[in-house]
PyMOL Python script that loads the backbone (N, CA, C, O; Angstrom):
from pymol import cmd

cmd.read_pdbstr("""\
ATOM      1  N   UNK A   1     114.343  85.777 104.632  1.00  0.00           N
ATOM      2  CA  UNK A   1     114.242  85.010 105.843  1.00  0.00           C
ATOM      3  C   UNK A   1     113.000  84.135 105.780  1.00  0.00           C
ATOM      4  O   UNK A   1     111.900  84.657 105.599  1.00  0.00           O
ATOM      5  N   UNK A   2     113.171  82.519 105.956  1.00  0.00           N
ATOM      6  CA  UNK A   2     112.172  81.957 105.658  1.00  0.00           C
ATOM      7  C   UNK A   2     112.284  81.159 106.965  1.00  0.00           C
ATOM      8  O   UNK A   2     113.228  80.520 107.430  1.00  0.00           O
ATOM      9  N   UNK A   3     110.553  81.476 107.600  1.00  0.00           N
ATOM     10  CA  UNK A   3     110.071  80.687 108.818  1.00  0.00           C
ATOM     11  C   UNK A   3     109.254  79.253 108.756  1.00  0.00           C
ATOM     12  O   UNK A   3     108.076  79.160 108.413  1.00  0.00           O
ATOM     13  N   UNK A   4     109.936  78.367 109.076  1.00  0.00           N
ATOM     14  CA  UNK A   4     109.061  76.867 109.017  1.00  0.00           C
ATOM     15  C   UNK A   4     108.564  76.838 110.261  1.00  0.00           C
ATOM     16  O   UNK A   4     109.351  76.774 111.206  1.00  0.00           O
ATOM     17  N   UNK A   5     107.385  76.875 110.444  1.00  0.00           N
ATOM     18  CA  UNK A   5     106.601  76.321 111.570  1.00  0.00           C
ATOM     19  C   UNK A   5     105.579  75.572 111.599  1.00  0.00           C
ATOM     20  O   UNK A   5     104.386  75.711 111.329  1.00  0.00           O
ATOM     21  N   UNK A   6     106.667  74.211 112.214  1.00  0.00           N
ATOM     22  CA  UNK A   6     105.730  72.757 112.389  1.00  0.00           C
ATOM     23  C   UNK A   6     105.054  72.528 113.901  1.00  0.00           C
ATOM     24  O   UNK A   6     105.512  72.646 115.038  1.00  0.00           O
ATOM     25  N   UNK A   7     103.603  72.103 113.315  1.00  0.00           N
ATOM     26  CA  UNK A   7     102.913  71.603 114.395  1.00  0.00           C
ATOM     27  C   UNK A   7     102.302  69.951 114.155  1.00  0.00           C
ATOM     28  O   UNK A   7     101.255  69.759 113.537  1.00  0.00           O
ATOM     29  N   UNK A   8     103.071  68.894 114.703  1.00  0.00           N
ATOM     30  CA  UNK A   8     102.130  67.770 115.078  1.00  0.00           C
ATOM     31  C   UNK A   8     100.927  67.397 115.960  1.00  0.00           C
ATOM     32  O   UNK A   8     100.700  67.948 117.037  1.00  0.00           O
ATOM     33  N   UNK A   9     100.390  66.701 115.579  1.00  0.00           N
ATOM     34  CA  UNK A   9      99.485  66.003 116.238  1.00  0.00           C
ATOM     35  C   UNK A   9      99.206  65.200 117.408  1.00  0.00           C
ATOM     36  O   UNK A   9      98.990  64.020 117.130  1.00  0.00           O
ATOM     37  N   UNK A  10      99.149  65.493 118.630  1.00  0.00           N
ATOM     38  CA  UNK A  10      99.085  64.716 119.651  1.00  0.00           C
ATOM     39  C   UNK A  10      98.342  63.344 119.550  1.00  0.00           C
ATOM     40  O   UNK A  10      97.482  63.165 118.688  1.00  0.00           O
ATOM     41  N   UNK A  11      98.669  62.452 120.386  1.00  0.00           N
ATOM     42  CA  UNK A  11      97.797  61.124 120.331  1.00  0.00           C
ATOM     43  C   UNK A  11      96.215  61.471 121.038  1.00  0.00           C
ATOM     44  O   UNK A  11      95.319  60.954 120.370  1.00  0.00           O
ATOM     45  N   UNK A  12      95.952  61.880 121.680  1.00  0.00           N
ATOM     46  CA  UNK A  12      94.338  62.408 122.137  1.00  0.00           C
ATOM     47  C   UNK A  12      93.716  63.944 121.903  1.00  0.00           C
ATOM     48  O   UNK A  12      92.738  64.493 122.410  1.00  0.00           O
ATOM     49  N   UNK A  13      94.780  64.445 120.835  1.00  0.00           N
ATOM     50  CA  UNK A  13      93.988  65.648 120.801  1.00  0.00           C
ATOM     51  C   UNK A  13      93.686  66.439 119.258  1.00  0.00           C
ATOM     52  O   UNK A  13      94.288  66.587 118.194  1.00  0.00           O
ATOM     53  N   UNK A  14      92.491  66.797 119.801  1.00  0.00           N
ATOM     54  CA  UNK A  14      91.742  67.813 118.702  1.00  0.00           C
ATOM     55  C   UNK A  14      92.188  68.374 117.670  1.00  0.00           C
ATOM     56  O   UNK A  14      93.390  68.634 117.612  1.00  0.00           O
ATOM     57  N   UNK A  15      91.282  68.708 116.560  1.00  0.00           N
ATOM     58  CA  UNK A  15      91.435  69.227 115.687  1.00  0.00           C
ATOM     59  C   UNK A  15      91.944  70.768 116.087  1.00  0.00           C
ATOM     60  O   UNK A  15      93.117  71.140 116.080  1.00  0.00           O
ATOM     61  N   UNK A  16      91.019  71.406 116.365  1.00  0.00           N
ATOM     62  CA  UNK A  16      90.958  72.307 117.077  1.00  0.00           C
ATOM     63  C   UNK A  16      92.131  73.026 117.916  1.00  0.00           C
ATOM     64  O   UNK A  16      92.756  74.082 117.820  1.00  0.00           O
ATOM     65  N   UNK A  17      92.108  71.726 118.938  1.00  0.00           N
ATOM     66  CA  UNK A  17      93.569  72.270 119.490  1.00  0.00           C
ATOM     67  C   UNK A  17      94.752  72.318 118.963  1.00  0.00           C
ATOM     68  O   UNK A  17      95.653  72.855 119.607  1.00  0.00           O
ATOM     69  N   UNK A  18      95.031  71.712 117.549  1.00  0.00           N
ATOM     70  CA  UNK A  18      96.180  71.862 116.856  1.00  0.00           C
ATOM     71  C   UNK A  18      96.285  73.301 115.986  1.00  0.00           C
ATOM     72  O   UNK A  18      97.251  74.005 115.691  1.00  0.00           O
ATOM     73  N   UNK A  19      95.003  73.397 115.742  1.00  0.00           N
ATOM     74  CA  UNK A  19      94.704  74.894 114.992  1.00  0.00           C
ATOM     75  C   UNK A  19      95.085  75.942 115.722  1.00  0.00           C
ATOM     76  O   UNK A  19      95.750  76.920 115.380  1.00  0.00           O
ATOM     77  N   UNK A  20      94.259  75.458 117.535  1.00  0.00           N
ATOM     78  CA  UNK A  20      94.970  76.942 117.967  1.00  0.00           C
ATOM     79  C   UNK A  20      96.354  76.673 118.661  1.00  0.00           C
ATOM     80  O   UNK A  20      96.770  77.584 119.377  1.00  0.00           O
ATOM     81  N   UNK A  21      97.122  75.537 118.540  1.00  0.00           N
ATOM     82  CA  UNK A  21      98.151  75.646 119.129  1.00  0.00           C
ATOM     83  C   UNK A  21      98.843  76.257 117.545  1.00  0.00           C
ATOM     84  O   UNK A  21      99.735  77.076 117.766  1.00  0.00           O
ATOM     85  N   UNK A  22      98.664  76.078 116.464  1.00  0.00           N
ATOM     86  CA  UNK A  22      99.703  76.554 115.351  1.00  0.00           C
ATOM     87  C   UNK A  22      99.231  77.927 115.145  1.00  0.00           C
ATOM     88  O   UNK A  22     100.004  78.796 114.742  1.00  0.00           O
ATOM     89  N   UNK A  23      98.005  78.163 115.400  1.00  0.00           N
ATOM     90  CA  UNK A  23      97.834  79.959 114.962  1.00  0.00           C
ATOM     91  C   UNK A  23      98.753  80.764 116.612  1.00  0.00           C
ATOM     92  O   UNK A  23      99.105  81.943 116.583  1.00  0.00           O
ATOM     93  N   UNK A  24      98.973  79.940 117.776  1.00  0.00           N
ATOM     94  CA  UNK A  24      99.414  80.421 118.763  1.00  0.00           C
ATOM     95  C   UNK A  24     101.347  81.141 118.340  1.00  0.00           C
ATOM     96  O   UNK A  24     101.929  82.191 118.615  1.00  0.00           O
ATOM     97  N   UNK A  25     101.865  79.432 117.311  1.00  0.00           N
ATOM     98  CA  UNK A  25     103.202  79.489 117.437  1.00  0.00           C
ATOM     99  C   UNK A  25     103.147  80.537 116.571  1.00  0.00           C
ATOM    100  O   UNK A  25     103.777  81.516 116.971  1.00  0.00           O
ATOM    101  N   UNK A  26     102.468  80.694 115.256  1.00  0.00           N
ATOM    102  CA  UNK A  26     102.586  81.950 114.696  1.00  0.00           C
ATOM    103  C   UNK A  26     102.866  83.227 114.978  1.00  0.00           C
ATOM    104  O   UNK A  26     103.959  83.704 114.675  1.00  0.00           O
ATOM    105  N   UNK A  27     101.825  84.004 115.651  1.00  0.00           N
ATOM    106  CA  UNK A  27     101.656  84.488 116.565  1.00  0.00           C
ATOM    107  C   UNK A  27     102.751  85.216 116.747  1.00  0.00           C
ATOM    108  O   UNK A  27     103.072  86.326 116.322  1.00  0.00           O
ATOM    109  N   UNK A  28     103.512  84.118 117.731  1.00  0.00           N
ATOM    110  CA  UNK A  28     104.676  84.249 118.510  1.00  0.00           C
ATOM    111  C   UNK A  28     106.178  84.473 117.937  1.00  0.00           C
ATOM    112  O   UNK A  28     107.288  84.816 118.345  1.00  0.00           O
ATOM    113  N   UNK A  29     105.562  84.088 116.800  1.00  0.00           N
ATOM    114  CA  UNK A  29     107.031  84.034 115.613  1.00  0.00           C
ATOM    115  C   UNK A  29     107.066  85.043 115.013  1.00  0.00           C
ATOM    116  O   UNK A  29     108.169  85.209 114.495  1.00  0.00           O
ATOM    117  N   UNK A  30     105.769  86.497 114.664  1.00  0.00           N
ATOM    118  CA  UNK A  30     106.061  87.269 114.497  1.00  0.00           C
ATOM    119  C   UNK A  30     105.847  87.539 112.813  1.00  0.00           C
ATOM    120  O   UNK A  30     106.075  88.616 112.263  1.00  0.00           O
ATOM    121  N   UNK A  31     105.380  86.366 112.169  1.00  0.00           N
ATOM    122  CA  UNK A  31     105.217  86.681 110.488  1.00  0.00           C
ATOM    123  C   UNK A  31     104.315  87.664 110.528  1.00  0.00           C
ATOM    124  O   UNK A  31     104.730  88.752 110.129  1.00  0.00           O
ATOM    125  N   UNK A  32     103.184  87.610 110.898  1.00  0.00           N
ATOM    126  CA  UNK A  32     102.027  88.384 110.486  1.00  0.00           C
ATOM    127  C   UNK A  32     102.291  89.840 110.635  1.00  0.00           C
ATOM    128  O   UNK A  32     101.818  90.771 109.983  1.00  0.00           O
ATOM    129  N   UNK A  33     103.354  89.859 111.874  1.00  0.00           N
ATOM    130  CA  UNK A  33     103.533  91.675 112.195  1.00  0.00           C
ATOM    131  C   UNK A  33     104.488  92.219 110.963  1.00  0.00           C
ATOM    132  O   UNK A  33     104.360  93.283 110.358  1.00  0.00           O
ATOM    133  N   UNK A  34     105.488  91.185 110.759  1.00  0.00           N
ATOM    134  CA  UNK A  34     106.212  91.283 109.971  1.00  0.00           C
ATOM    135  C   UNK A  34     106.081  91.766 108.352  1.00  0.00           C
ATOM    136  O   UNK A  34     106.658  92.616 107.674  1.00  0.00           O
ATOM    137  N   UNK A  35     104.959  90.718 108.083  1.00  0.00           N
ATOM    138  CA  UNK A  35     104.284  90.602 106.410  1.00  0.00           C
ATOM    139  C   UNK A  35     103.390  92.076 106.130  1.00  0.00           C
ATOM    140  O   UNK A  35     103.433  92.763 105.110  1.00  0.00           O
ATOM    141  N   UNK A  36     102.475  92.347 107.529  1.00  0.00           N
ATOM    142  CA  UNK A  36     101.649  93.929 107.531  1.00  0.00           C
ATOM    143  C   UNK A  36     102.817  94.710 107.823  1.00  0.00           C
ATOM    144  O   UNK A  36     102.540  95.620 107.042  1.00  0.00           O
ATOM    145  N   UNK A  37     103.731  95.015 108.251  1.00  0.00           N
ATOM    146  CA  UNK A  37     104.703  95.997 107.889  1.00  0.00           C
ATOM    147  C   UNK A  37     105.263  96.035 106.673  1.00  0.00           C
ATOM    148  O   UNK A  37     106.180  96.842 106.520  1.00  0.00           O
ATOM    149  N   UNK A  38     105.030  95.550 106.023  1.00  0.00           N
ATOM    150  CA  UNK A  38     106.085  95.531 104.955  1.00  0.00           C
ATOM    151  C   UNK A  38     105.110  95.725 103.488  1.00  0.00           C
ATOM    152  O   UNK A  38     105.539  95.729 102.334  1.00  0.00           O
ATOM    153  N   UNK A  39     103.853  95.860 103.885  1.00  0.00           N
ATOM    154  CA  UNK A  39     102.775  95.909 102.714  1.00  0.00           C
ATOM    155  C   UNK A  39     102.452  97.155 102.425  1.00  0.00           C
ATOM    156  O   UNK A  39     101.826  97.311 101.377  1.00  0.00           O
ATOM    157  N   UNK A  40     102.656  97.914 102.942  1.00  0.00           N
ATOM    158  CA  UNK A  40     102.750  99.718 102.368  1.00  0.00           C
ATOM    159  C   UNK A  40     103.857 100.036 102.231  1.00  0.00           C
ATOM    160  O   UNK A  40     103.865 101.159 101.727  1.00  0.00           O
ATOM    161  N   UNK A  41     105.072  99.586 102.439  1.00  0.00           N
ATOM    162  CA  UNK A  41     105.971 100.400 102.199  1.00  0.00           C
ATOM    163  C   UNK A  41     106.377 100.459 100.783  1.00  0.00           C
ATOM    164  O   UNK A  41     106.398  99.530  99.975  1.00  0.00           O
ATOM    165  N   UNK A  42     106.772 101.988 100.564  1.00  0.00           N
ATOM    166  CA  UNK A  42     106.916 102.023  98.707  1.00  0.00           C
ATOM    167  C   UNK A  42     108.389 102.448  98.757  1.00  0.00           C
ATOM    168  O   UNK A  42     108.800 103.420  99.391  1.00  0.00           O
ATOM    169  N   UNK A  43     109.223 101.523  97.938  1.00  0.00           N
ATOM    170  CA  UNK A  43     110.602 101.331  97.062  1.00  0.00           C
ATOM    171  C   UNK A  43     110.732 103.379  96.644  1.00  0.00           C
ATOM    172  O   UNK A  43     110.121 104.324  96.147  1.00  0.00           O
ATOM    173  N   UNK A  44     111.916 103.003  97.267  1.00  0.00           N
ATOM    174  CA  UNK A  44     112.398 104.530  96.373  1.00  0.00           C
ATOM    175  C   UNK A  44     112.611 104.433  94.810  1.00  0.00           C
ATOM    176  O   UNK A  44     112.895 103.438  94.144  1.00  0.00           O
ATOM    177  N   UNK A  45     112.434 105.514  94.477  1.00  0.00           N
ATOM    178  CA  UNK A  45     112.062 105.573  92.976  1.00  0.00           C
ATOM    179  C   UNK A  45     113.858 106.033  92.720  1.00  0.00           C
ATOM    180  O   UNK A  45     114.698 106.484  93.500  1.00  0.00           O
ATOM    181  N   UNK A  46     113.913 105.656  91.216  1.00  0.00           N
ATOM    182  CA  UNK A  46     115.067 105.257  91.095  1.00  0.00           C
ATOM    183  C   UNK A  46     116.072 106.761  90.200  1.00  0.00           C
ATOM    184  O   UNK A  46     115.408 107.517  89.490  1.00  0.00           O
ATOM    185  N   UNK A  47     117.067 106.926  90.300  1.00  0.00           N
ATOM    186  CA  UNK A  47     117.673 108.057  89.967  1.00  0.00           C
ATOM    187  C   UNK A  47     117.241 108.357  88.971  1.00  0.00           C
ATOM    188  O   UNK A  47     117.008 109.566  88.988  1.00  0.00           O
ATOM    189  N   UNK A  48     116.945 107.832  87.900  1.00  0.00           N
ATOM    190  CA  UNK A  48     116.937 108.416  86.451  1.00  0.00           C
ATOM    191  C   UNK A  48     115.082 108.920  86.418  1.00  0.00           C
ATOM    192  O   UNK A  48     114.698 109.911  85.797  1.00  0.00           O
ATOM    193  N   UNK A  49     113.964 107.819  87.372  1.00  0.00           N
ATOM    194  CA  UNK A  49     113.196 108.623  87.740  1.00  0.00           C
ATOM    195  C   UNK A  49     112.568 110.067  88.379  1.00  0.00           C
ATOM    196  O   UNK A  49     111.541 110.739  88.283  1.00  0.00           O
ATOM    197  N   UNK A  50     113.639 110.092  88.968  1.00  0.00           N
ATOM    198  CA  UNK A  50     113.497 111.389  89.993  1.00  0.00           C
ATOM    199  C   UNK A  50     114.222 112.260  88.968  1.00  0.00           C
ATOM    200  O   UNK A  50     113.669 113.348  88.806  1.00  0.00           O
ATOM    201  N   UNK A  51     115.303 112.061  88.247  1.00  0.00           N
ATOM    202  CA  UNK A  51     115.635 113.021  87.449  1.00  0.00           C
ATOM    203  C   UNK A  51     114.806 113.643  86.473  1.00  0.00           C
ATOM    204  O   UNK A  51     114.719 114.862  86.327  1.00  0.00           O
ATOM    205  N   UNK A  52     114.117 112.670  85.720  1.00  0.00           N
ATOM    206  CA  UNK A  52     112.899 112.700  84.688  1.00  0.00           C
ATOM    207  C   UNK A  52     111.833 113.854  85.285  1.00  0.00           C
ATOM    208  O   UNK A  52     111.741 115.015  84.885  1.00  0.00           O
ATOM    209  N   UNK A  53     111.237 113.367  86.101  1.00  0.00           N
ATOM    210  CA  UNK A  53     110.056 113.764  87.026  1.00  0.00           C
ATOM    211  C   UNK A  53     110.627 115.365  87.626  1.00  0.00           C
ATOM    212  O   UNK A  53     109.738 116.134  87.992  1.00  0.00           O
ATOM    213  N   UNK A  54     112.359 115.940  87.740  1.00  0.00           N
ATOM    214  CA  UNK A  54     112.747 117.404  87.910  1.00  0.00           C
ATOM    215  C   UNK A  54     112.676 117.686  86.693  1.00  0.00           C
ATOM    216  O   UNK A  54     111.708 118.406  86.447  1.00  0.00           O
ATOM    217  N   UNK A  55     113.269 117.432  85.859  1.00  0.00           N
ATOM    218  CA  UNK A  55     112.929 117.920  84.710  1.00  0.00           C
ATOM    219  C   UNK A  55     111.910 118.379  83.514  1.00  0.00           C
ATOM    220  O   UNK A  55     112.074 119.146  82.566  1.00  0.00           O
ATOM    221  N   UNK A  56     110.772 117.585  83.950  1.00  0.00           N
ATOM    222  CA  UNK A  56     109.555 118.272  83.764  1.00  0.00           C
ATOM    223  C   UNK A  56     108.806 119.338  84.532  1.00  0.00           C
ATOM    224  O   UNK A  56     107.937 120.147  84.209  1.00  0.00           O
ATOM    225  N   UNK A  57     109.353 119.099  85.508  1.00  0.00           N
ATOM    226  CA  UNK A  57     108.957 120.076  86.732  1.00  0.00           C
ATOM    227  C   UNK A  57     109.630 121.541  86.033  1.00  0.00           C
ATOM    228  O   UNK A  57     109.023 122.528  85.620  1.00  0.00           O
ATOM    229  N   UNK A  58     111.007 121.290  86.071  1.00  0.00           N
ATOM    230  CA  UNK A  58     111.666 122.543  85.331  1.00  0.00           C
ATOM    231  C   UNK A  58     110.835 123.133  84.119  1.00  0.00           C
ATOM    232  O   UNK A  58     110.639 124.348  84.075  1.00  0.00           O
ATOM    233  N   UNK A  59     110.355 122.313  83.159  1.00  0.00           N
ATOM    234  CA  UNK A  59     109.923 122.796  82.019  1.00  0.00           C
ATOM    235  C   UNK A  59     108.713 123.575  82.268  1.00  0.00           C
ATOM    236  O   UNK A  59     108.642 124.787  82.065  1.00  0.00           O
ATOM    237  N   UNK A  60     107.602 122.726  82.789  1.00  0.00           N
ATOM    238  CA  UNK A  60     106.497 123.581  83.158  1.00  0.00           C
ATOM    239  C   UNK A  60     106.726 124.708  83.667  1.00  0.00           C
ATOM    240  O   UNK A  60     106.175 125.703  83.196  1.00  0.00           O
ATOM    241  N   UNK A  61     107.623 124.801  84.781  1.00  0.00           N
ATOM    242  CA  UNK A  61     108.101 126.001  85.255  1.00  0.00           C
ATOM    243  C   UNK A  61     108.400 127.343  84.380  1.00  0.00           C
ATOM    244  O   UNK A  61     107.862 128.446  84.476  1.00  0.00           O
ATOM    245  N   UNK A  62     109.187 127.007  83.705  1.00  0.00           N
ATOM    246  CA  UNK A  62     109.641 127.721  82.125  1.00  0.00           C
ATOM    247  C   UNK A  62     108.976 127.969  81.637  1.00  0.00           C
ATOM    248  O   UNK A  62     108.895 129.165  81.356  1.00  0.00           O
ATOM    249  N   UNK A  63     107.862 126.937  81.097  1.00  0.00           N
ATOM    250  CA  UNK A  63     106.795 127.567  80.257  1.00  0.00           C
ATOM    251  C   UNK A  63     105.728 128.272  81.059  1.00  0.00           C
ATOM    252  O   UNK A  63     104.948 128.723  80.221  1.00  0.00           O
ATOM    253  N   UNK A  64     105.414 128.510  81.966  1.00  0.00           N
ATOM    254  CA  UNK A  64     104.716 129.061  83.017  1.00  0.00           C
ATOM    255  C   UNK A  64     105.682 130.660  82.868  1.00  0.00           C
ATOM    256  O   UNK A  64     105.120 131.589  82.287  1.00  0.00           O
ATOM    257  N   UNK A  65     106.268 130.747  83.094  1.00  0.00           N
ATOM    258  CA  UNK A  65     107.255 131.975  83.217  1.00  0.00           C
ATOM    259  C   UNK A  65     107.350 132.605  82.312  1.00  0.00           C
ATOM    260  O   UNK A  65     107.548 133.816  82.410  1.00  0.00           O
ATOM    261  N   UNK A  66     107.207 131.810  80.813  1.00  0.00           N
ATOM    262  CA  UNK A  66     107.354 132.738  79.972  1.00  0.00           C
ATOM    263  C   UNK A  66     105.851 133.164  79.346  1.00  0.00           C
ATOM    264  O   UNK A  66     105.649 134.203  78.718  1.00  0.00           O
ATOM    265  N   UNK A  67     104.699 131.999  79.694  1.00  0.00           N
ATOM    266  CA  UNK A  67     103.449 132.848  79.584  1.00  0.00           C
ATOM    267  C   UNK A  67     102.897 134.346  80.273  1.00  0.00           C
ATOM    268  O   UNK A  67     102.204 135.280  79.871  1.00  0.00           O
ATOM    269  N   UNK A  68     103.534 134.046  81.389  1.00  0.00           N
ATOM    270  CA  UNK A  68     103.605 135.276  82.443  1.00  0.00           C
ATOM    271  C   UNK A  68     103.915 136.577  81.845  1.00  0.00           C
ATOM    272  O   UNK A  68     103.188 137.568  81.786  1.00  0.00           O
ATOM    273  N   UNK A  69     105.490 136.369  81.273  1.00  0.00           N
ATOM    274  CA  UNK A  69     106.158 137.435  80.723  1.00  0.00           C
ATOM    275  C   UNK A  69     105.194 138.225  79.795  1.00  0.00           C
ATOM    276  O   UNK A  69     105.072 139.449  79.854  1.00  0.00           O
ATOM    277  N   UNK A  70     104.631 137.550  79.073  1.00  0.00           N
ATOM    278  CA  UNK A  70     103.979 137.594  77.899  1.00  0.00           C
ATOM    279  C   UNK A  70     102.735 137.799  78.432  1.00  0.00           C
ATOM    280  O   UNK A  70     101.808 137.765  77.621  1.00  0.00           O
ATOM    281  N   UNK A  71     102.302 138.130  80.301  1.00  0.00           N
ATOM    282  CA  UNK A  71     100.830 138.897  80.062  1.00  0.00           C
ATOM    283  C   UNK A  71      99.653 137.786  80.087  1.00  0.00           C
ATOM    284  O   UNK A  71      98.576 137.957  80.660  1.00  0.00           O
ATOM    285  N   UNK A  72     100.033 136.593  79.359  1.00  0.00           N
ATOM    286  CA  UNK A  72      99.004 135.369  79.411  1.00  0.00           C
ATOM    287  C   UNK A  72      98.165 134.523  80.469  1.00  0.00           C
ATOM    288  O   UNK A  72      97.068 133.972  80.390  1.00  0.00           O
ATOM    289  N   UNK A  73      99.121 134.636  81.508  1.00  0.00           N
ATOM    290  CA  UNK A  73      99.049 134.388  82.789  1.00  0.00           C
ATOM    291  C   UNK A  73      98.774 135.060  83.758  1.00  0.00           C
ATOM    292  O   UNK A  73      98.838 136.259  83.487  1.00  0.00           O
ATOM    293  N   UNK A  74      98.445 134.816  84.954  1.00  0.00           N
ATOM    294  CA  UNK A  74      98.478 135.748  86.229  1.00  0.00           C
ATOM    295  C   UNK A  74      99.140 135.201  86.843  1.00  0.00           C
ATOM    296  O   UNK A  74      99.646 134.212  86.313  1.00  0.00           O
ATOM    297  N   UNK A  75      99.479 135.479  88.132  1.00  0.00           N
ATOM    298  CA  UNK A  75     100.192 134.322  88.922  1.00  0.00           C
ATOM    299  C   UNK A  75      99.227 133.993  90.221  1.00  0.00           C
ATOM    300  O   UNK A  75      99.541 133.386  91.246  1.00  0.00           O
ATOM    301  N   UNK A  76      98.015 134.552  89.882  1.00  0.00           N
ATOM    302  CA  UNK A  76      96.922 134.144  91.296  1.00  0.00           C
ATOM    303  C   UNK A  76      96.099 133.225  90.231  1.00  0.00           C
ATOM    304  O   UNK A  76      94.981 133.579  90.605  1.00  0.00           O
ATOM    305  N   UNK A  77      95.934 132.653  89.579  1.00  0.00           N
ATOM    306  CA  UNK A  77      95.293 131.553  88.801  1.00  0.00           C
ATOM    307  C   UNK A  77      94.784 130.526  89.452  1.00  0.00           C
ATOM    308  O   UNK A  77      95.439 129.653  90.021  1.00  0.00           O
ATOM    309  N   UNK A  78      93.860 130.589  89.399  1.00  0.00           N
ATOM    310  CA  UNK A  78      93.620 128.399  90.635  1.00  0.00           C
ATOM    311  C   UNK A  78      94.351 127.757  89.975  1.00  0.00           C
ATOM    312  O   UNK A  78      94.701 128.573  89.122  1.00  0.00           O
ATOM    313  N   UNK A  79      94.777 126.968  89.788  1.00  0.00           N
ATOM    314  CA  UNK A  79      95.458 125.759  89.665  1.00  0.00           C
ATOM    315  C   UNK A  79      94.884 124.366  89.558  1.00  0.00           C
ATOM    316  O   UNK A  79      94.557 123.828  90.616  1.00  0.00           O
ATOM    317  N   UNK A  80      94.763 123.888  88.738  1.00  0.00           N
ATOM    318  CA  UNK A  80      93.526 123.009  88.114  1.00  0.00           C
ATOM    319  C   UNK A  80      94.216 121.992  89.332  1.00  0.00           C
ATOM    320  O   UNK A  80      95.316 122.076  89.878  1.00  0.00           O
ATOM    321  N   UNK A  81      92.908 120.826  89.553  1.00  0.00           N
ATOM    322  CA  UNK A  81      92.990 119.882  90.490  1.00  0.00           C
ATOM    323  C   UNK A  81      93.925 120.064  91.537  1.00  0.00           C
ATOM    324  O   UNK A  81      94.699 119.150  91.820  1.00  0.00           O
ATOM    325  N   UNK A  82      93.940 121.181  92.164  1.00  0.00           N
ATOM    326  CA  UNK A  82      93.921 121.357  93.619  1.00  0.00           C
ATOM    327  C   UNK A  82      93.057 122.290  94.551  1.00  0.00           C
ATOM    328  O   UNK A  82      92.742 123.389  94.095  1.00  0.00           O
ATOM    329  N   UNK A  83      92.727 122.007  95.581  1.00  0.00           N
ATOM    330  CA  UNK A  83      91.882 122.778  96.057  1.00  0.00           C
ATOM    331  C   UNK A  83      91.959 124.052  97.098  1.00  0.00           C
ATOM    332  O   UNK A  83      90.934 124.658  97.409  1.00  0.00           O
TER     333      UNK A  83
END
""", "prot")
cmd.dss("prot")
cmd.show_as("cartoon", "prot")
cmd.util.cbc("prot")
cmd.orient("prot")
C-alpha cells in the first residue's frame, strides 16, 4: 500500500506553514503508526527451520540421557548460561 501525500504552496504563505501543514496530513494518514508497528515484528520461521532446530533439541536430549545412564551426569547440574 503506497501513500502519496501532496502538499502545495499557498500564494502568501510560509515555509513553515507548509511544513506543519504536511507533517499535520501525515499524521493523519497514519504512516508513521503504521511503519513503528511493523518494525519489530519477526516473520515466522520457516518449516524446515523449526524442524532443524526439534531435531537438535531431540539429540541433545539423547545425548543428555544417555550420559545420565552412564552415571556422567546428574540431573541437578546448572545449566551453563542460564541463571
Amino acid at each position: 500500500m503506497i501513500t502519496v501525500i501532496e502538499v502545495k504552496k499557498n500564494a502568501n504563505e510560509s515555509n513553515m506553514n507548509l511544513v506543519r501543514r504536511f507533517t499535520r496530513k501525515v499524521q493523519e494518514s497514519g504512516i508513521i503508526q503504521k511503519v513503528k508497528s511493523k518494525r519489530y515484528n519477526k516473520r515466522a520461521d520457516s518449516k524446515i527451520k523449526v524442524k532443524v532446530a526439534t531435531l537438535k533439541k531431540l539429540g541433545r536430549k539423547k545425548a543428555f540421557d544417555k550420559l545420565y545412564k552412564l552415571g556422567k551426569v546428574s540431573k541437578f547440574t546448572k545449566k551453563r548460561g542460564h541463571k
